[in-house]
PyMOL Python script that loads the backbone (N, CA, C, O; Angstrom):
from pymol import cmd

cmd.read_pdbstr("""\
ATOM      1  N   UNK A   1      62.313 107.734 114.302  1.00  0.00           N
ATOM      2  CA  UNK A   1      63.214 107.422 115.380  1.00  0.00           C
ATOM      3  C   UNK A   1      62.457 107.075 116.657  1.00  0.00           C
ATOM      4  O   UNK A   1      62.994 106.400 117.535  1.00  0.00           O
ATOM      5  N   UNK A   2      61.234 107.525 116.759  1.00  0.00           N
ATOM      6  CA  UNK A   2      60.495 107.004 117.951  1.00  0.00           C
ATOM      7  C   UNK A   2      60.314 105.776 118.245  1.00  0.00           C
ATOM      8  O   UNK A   2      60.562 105.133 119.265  1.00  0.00           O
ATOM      9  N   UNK A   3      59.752 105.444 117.034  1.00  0.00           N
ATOM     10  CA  UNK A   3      59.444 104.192 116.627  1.00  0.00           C
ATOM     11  C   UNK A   3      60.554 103.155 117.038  1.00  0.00           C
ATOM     12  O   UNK A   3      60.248 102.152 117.683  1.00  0.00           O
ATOM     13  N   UNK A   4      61.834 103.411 116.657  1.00  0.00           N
ATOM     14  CA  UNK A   4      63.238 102.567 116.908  1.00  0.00           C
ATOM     15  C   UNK A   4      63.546 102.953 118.664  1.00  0.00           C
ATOM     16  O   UNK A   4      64.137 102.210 119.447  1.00  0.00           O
ATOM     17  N   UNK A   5      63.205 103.747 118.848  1.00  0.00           N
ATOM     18  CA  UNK A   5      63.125 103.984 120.578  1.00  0.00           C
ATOM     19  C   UNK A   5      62.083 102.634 121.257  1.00  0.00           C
ATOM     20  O   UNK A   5      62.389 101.767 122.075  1.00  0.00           O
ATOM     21  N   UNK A   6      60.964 102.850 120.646  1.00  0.00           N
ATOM     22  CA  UNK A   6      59.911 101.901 121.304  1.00  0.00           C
ATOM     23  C   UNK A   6      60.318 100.735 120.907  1.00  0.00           C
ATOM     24  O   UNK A   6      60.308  99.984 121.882  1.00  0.00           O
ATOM     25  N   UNK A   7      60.615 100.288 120.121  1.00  0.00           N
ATOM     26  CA  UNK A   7      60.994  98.746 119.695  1.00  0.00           C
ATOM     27  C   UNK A   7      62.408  98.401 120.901  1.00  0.00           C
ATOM     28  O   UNK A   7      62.335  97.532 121.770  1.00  0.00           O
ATOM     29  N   UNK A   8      63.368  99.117 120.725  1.00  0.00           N
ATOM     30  CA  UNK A   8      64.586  98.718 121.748  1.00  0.00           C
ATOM     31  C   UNK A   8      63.857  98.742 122.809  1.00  0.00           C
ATOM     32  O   UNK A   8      63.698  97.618 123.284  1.00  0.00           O
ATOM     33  N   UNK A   9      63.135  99.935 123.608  1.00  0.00           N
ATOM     34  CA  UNK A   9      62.657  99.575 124.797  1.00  0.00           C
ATOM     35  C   UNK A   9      62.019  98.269 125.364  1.00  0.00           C
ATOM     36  O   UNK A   9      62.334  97.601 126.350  1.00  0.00           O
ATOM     37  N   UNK A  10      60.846  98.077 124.272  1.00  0.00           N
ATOM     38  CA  UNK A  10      60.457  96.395 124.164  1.00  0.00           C
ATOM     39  C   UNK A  10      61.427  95.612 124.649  1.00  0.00           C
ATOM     40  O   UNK A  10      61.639  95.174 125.780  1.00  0.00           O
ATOM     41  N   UNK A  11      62.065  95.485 123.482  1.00  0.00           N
ATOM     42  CA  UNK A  11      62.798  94.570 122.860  1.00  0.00           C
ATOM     43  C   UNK A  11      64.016  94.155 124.558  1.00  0.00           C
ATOM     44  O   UNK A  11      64.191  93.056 125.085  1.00  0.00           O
ATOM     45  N   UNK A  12      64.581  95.448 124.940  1.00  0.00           N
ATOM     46  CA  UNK A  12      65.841  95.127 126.085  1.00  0.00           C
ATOM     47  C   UNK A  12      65.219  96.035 127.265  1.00  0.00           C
ATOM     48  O   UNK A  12      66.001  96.044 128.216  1.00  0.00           O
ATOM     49  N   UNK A  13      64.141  96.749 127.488  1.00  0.00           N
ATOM     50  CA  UNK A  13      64.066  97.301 128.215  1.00  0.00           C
ATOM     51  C   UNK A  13      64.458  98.392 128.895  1.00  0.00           C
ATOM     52  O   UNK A  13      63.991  98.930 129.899  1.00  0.00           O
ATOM     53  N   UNK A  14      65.276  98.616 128.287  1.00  0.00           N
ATOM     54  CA  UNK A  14      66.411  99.969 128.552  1.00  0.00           C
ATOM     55  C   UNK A  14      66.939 100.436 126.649  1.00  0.00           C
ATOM     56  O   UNK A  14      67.002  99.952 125.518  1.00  0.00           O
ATOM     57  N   UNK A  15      67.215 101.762 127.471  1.00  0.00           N
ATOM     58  CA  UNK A  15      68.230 102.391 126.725  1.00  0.00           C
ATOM     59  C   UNK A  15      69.366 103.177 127.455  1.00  0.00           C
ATOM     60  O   UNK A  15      69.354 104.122 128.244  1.00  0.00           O
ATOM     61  N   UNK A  16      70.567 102.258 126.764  1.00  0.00           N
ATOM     62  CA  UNK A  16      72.150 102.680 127.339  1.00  0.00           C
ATOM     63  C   UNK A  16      72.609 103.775 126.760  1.00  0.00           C
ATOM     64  O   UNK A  16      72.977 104.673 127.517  1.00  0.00           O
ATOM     65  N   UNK A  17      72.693 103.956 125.521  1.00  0.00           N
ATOM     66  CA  UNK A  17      73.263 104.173 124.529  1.00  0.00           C
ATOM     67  C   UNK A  17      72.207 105.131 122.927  1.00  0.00           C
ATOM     68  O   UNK A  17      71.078 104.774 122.590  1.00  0.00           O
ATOM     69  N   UNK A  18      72.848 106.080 122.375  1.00  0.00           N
ATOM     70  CA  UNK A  18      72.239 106.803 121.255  1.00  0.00           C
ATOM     71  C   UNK A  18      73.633 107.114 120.711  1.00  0.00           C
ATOM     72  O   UNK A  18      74.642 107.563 121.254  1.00  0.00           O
ATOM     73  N   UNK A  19      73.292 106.632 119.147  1.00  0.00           N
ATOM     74  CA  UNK A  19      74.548 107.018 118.395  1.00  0.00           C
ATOM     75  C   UNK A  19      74.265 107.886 116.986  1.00  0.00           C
ATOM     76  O   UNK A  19      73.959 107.325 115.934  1.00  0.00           O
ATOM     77  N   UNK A  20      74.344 108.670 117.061  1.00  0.00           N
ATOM     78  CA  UNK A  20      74.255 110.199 115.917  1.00  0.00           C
ATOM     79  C   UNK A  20      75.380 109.761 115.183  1.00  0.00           C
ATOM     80  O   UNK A  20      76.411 109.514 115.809  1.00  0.00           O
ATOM     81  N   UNK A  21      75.339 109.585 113.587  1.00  0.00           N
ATOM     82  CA  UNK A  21      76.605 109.458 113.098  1.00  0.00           C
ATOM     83  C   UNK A  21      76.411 109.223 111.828  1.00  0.00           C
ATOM     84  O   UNK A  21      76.724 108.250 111.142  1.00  0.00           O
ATOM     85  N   UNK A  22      75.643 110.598 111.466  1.00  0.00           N
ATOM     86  CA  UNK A  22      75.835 110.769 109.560  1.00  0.00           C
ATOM     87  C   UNK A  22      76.263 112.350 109.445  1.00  0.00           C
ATOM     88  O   UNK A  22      76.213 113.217 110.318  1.00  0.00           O
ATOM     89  N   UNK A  23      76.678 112.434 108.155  1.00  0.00           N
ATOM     90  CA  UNK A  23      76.676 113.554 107.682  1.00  0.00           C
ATOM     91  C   UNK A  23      77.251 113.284 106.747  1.00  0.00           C
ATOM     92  O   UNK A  23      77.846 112.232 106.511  1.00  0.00           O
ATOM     93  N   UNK A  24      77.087 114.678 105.771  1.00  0.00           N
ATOM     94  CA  UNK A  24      77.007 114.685 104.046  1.00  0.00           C
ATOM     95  C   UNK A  24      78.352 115.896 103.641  1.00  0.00           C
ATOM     96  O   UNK A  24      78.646 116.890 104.305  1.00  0.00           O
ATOM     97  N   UNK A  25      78.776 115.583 102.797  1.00  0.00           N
ATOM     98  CA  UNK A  25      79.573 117.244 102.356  1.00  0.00           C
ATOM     99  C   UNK A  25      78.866 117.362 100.758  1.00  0.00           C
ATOM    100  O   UNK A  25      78.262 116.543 100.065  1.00  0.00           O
ATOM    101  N   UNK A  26      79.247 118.750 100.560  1.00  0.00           N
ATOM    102  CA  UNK A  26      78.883 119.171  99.224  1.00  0.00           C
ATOM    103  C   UNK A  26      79.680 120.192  99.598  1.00  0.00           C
ATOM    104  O   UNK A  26      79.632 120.964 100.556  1.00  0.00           O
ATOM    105  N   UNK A  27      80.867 120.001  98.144  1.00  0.00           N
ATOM    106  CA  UNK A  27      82.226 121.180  98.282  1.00  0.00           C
ATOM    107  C   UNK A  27      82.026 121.917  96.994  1.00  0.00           C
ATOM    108  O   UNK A  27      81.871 121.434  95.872  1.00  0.00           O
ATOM    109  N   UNK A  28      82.060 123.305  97.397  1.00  0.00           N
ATOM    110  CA  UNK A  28      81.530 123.989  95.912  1.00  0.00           C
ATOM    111  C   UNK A  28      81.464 125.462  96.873  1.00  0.00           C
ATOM    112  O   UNK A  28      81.402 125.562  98.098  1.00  0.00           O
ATOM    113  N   UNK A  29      81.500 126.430  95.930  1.00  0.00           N
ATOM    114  CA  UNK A  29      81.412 127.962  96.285  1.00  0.00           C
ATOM    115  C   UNK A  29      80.013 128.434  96.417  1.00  0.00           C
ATOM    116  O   UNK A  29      78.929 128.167  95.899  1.00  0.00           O
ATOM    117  N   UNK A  30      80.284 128.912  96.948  1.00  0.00           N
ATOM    118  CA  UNK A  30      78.928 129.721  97.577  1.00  0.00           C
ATOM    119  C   UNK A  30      78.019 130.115  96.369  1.00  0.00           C
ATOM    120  O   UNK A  30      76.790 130.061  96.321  1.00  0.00           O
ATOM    121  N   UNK A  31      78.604 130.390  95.724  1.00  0.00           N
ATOM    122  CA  UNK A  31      77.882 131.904  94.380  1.00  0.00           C
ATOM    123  C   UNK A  31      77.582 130.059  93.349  1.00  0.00           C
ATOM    124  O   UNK A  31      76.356 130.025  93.244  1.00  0.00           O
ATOM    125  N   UNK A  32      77.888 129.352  92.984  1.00  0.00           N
ATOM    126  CA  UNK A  32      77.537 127.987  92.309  1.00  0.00           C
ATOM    127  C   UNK A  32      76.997 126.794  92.642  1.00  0.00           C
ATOM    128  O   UNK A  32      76.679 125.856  91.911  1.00  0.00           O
ATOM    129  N   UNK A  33      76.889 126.971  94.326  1.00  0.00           N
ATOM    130  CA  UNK A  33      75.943 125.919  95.112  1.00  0.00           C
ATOM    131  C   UNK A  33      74.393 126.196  94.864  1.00  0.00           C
ATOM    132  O   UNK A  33      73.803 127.274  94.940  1.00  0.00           O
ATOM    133  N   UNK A  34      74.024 125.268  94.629  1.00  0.00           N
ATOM    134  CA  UNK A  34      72.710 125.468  94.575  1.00  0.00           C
ATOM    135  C   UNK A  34      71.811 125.281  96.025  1.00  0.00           C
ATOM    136  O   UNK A  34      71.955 124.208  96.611  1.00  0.00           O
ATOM    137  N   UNK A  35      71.011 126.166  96.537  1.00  0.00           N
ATOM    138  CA  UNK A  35      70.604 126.207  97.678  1.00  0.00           C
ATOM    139  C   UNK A  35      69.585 124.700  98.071  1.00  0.00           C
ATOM    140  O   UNK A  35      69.255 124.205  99.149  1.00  0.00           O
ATOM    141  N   UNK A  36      69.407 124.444  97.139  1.00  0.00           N
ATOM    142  CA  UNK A  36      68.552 123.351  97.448  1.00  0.00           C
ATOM    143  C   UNK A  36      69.759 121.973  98.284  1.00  0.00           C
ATOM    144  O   UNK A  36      69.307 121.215  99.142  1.00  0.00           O
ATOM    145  N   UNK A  37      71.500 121.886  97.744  1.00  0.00           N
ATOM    146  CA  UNK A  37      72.603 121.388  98.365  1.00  0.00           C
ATOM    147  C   UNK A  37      72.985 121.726  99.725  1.00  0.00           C
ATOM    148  O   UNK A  37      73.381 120.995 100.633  1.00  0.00           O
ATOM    149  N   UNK A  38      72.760 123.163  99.679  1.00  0.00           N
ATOM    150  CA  UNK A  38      73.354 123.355 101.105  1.00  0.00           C
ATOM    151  C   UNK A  38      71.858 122.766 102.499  1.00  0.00           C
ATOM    152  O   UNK A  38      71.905 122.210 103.595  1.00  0.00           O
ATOM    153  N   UNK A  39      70.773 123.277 101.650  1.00  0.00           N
ATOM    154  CA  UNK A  39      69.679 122.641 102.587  1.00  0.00           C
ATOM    155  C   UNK A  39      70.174 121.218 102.973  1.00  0.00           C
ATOM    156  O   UNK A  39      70.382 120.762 104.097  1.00  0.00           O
ATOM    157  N   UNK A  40      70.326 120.562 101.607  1.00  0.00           N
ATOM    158  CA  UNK A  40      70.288 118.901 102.135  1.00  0.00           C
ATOM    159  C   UNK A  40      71.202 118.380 103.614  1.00  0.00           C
ATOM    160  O   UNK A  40      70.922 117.576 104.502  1.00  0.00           O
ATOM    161  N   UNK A  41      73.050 119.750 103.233  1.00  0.00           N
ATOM    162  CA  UNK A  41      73.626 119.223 104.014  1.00  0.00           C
ATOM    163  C   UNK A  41      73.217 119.462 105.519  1.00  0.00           C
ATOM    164  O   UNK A  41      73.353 118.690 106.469  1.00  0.00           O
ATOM    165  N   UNK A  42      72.514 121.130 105.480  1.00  0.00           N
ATOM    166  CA  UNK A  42      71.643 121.084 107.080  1.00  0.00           C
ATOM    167  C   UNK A  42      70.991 120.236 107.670  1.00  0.00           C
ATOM    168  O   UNK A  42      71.134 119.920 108.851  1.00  0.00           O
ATOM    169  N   UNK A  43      69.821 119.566 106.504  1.00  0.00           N
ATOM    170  CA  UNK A  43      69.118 118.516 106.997  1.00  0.00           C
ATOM    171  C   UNK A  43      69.672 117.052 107.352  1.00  0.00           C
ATOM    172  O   UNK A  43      68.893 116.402 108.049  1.00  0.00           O
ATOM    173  N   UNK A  44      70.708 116.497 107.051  1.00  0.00           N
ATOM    174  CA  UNK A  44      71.113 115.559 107.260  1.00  0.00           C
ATOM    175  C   UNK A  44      72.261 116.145 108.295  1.00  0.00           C
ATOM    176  O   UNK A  44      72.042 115.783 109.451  1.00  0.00           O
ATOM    177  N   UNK A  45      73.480 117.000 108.132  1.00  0.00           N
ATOM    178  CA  UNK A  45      73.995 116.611 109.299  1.00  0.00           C
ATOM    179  C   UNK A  45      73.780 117.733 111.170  1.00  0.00           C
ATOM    180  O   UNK A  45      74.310 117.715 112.281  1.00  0.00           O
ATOM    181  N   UNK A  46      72.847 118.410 110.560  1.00  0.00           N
ATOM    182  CA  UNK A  46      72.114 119.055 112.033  1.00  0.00           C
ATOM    183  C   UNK A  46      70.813 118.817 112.268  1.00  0.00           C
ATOM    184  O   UNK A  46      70.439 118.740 113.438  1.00  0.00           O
ATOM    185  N   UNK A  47      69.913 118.661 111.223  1.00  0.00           N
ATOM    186  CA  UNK A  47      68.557 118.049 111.760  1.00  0.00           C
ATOM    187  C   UNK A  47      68.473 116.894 111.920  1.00  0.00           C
ATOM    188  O   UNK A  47      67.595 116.677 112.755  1.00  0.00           O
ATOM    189  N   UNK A  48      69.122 115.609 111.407  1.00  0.00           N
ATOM    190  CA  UNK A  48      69.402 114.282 111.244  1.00  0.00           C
ATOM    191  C   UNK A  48      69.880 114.180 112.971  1.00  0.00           C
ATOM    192  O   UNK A  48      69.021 113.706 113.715  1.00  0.00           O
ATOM    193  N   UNK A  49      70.861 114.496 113.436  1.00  0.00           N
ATOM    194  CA  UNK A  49      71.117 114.477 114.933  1.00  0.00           C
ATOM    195  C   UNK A  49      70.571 114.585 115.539  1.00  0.00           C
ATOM    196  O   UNK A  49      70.476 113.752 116.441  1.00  0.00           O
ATOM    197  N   UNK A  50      69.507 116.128 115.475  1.00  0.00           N
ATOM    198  CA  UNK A  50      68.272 115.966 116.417  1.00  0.00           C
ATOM    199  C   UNK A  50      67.061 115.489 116.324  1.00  0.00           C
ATOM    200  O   UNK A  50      66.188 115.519 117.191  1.00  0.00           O
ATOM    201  N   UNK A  51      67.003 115.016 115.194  1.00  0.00           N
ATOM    202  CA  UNK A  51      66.101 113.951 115.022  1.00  0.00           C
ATOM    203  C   UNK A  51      65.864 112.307 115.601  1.00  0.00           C
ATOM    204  O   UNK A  51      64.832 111.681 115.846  1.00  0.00           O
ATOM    205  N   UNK A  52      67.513 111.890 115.703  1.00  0.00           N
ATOM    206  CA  UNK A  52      68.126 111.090 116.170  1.00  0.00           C
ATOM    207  C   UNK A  52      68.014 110.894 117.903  1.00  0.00           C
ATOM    208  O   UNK A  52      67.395 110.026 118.518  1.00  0.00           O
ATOM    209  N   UNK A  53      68.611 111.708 118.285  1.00  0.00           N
ATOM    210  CA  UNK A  53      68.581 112.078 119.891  1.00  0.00           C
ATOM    211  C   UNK A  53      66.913 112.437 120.677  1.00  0.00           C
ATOM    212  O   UNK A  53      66.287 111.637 121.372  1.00  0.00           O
ATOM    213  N   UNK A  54      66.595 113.473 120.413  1.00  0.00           N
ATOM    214  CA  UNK A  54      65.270 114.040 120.535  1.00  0.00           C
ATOM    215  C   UNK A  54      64.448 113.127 120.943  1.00  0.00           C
ATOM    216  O   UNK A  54      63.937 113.364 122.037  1.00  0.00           O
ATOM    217  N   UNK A  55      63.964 111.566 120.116  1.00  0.00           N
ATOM    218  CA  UNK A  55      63.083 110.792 121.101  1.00  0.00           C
ATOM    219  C   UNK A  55      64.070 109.914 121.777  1.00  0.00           C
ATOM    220  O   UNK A  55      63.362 108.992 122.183  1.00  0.00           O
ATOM    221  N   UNK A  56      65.429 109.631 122.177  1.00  0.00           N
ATOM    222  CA  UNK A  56      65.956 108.975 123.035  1.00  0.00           C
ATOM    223  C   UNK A  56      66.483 109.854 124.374  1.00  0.00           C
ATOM    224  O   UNK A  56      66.784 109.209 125.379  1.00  0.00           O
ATOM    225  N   UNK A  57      66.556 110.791 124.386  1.00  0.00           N
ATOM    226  CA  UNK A  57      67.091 111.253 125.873  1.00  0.00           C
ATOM    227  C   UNK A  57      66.902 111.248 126.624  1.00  0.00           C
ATOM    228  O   UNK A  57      67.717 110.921 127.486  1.00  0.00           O
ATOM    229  N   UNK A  58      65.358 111.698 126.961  1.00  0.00           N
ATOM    230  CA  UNK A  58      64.948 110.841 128.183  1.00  0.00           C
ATOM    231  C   UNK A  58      64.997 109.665 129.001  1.00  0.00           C
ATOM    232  O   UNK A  58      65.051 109.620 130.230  1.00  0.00           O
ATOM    233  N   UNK A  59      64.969 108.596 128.077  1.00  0.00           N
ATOM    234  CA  UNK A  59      65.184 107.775 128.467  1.00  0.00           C
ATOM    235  C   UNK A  59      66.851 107.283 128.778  1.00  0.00           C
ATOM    236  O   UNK A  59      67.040 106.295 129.487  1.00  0.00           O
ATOM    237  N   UNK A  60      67.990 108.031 128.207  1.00  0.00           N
ATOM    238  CA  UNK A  60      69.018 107.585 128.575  1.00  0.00           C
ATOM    239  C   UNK A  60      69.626 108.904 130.431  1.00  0.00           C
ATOM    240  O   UNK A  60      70.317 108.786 131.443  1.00  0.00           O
ATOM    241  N   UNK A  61      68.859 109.822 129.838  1.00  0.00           N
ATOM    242  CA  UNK A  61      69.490 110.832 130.741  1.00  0.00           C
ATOM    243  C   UNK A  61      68.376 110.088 132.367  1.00  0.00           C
ATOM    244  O   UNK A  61      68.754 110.603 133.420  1.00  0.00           O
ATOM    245  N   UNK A  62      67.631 109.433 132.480  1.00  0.00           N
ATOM    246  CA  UNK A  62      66.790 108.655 133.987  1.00  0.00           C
ATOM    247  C   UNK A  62      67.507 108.182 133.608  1.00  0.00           C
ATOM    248  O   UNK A  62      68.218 109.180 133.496  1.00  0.00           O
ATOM    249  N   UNK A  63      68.382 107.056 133.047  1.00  0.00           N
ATOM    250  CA  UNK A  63      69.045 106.042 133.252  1.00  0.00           C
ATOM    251  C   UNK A  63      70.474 106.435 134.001  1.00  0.00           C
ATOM    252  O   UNK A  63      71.331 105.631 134.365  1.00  0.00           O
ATOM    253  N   UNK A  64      70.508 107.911 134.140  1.00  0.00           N
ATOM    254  CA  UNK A  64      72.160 108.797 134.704  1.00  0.00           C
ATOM    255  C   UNK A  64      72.937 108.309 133.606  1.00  0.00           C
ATOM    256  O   UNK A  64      74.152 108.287 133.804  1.00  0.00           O
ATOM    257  N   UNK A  65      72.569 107.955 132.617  1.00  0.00           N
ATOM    258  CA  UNK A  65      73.878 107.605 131.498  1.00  0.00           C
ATOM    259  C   UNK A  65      74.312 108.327 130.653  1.00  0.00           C
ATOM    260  O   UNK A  65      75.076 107.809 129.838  1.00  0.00           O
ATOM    261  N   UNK A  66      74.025 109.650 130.535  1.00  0.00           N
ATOM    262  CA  UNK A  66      74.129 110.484 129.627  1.00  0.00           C
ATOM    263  C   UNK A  66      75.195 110.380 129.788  1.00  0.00           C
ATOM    264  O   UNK A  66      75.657 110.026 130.872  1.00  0.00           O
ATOM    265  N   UNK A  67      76.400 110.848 128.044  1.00  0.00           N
ATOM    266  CA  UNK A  67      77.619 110.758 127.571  1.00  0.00           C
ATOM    267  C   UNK A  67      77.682 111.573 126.974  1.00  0.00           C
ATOM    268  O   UNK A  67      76.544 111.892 126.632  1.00  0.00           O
ATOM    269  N   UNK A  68      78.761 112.511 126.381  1.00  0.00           N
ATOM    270  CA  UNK A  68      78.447 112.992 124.935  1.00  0.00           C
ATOM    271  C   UNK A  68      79.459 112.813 124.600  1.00  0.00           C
ATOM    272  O   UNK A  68      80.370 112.872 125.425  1.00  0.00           O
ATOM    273  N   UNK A  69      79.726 112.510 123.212  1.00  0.00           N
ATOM    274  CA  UNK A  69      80.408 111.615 122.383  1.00  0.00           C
ATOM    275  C   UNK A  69      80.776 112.534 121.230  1.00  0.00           C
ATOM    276  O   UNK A  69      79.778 112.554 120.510  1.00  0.00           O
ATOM    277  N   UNK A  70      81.736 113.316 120.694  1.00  0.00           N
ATOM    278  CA  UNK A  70      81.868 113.516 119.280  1.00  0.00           C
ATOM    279  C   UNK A  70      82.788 113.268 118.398  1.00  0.00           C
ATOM    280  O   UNK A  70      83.998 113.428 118.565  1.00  0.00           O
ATOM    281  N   UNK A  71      82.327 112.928 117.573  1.00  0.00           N
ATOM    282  CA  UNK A  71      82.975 111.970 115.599  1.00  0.00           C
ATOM    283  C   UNK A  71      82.650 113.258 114.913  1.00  0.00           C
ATOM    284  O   UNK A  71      81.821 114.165 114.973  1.00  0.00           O
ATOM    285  N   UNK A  72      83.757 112.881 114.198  1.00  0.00           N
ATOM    286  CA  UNK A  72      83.713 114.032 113.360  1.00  0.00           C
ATOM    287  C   UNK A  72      84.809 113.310 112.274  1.00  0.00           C
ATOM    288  O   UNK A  72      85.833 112.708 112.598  1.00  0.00           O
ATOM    289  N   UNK A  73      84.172 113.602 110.535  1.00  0.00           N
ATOM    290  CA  UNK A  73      85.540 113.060 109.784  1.00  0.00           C
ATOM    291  C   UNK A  73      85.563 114.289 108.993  1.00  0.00           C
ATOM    292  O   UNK A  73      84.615 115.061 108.840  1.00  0.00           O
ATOM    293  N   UNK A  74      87.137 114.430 108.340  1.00  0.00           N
ATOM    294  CA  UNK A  74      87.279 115.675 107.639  1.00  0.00           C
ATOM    295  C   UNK A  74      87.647 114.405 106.183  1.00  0.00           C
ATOM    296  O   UNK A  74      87.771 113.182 106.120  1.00  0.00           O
ATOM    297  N   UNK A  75      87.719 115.752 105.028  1.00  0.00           N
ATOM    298  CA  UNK A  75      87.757 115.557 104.106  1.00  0.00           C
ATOM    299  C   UNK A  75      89.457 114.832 103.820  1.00  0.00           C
ATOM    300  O   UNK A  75      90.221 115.398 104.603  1.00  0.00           O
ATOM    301  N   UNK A  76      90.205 113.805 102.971  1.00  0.00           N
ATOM    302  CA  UNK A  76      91.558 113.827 102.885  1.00  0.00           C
ATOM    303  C   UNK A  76      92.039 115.013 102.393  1.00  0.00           C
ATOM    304  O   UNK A  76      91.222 115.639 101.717  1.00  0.00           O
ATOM    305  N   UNK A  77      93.438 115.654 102.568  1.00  0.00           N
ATOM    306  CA  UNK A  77      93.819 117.072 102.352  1.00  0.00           C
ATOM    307  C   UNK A  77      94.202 116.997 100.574  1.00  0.00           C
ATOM    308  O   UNK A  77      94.356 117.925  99.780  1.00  0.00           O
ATOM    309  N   UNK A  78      94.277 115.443 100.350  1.00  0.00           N
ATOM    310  CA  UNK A  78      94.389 115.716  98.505  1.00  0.00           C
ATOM    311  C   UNK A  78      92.791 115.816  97.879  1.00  0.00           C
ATOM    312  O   UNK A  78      92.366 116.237  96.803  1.00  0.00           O
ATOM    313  N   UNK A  79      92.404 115.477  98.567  1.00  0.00           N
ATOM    314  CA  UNK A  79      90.428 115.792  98.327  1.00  0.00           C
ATOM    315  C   UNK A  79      90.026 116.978  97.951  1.00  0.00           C
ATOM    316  O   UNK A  79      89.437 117.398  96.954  1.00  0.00           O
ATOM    317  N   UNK A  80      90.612 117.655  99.317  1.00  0.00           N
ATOM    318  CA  UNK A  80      90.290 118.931  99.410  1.00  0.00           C
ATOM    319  C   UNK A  80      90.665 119.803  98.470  1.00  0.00           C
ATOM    320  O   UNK A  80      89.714 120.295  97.863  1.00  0.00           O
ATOM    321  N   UNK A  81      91.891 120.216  98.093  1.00  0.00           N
ATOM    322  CA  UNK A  81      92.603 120.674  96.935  1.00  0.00           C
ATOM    323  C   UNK A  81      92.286 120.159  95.799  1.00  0.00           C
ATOM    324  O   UNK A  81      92.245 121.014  94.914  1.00  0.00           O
ATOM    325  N   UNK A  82      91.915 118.552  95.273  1.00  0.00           N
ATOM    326  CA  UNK A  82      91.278 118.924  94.480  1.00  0.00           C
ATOM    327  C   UNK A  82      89.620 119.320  93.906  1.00  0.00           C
ATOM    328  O   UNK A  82      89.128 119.215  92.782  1.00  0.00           O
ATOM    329  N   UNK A  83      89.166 119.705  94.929  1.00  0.00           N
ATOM    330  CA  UNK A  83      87.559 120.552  95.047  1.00  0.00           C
ATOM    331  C   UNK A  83      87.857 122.255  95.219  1.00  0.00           C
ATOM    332  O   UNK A  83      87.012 123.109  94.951  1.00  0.00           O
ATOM    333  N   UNK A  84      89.159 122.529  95.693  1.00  0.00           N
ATOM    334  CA  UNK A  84      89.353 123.783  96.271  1.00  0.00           C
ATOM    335  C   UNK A  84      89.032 124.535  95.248  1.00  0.00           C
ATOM    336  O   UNK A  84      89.339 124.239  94.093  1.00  0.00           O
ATOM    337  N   UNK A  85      88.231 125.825  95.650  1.00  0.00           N
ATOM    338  CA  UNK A  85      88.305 126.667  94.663  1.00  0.00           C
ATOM    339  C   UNK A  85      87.788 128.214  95.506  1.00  0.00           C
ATOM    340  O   UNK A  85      87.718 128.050  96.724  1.00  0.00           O
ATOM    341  N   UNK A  86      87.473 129.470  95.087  1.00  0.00           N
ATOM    342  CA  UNK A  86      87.238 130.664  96.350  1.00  0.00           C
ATOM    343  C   UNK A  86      85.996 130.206  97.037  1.00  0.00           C
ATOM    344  O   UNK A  86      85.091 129.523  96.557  1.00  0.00           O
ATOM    345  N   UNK A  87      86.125 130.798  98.491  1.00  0.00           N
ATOM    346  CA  UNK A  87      84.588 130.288  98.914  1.00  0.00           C
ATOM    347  C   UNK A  87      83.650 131.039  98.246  1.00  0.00           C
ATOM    348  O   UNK A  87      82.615 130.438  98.534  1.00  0.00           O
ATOM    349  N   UNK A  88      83.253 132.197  97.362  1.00  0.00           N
ATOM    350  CA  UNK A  88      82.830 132.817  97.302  1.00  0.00           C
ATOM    351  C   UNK A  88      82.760 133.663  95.300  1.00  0.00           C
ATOM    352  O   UNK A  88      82.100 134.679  95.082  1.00  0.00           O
TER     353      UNK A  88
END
""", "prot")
cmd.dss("prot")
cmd.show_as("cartoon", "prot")
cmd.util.cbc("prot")
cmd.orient("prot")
């Protein structure tokens, strides 16, 4: 992500703007998830963000442009039910 920091800077000279906007589900009970799943979903949708942000802020927060912005999608509720099962 640095790397994509330094190229826009090049490239327009500024940075306006940082957009965070992945994340993963894995629906399953606790006691049948395999830990190596729940890692993935940490790493992609909380380390993936600050991975994301982390080399751009500086440069947007001197610019006084800081925003914060949150997206968020949920699962459809016939989705859900059919994955539902105890958390536990």
């Amino acid at each position: 992500m640095a790397n994509a920091v330094r190229i826009a800077l090049d490239r327009f000279g500024r940075l306006d703007i940082v957009v965070a906007n992945a994340g993963i589900e894995r629906i399953g009970a606790v006691r049948t998830q395999p830990p190596v799943e729940f890692e993935r979903v940490i790493e992609v949708n909380l380390l993936g963000v600050y991975r994301t942000l982390r080399p751009a802020i500086e440069q947007v927060i001197e610019r006084r442009g800081w925003r914060r912005c949150r997206a968020s999608w949920y699962s459809a509720p016939a989705r859900r039910r059919a994955h539902a099962e105890p958390p536990i």
